[in-house]
N, C-alpha and C positions, 0 to 999 in steps of 0.2 A: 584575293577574293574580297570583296564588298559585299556587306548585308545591308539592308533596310530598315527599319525599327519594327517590320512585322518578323524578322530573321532569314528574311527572303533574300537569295540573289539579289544585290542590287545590280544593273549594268549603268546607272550612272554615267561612270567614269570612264568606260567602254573608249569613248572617242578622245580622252584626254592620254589613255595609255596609248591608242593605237593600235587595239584590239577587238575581237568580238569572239564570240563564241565560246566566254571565259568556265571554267567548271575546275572540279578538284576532283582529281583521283585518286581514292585510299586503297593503303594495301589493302589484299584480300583479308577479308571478315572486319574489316575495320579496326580502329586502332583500339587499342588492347588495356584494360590496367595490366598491370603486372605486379602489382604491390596493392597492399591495403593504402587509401586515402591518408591516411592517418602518419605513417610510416616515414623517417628522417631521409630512406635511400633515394639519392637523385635520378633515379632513372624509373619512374613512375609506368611506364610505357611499355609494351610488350614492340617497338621498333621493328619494321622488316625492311630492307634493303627493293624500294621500289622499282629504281632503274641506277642509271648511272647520267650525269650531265657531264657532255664535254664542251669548252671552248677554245679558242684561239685568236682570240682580239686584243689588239693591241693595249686596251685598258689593262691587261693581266702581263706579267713576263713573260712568260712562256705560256706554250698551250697547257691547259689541265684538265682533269677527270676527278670529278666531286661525286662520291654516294649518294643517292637522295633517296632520303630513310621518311617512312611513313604516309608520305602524301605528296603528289605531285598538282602542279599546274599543267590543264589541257587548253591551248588557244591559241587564235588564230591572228596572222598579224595585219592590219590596214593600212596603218603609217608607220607602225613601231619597226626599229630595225631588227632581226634577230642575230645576235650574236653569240649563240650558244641552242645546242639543243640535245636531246636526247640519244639514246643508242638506237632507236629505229630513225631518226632525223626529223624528229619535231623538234620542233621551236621549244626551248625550255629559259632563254635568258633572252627578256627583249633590250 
C-alpha cells in the first residue's frame, strides 16, 4: 500500500502494479502492542494468524503454503499476473 503526504491511500501506482481496488486487511481488533514500547523483546506485537497464502509458480521450487500474520493485502488484478493466492482463492502474490 502507498500513502500520499496527507496519509491517505495513495492509488498512484495502481496502473504501474496492475492493479486496483488495493486496501489492507487487519486482523480482528487491530494490530495489538503486546509489550511496553520501551521493552528489549522482539516481538512487540500481539500477531494473529490472518489467513494462509499458497503458491506454485515456477519462481519458487516447489508449491508452498506461507502464514500471513497480522495484515493482509485485498486487490484486484488488470495486468498484473496472479501467481499466488489465498485459502478462499484471492489473489495474494501478483
Amino acid at each position: 500500500m502507498s500513502w500520499d503526504e496527507s496519509n491517505q491511500p495513495s492509488r498512484t501506482l495502481d496502473k504501474v502494479f496492475g492493479v486496483k481496488d488495493r486496501k489492507i486487511i487487519f486482523q480482528k481488533d487491530g494490530i495489538q502492542p503486546s509489550k511496553s514500547s520501551w521493552t528489549n523483546d522482539v516481538s512487540k506485537f500481539n500477531y494473529q494468524q490472518t489467513d494462509t497464502l499458497k503458491t506454485s509458480s515456477s519462481f519458487f521450487s516447489k508449491a508452498i503454503e506461507i502464514p500471513v500474520w497480522g495484515a493482509k493485502l485485498e486487490s484486484s488484478p488488470t495486468t498484473a499476473k496472479v501467481i499466488g493466492s489465498y485459502k478462499d482463492g484471492k489473489p495474494a502474490i501478483f
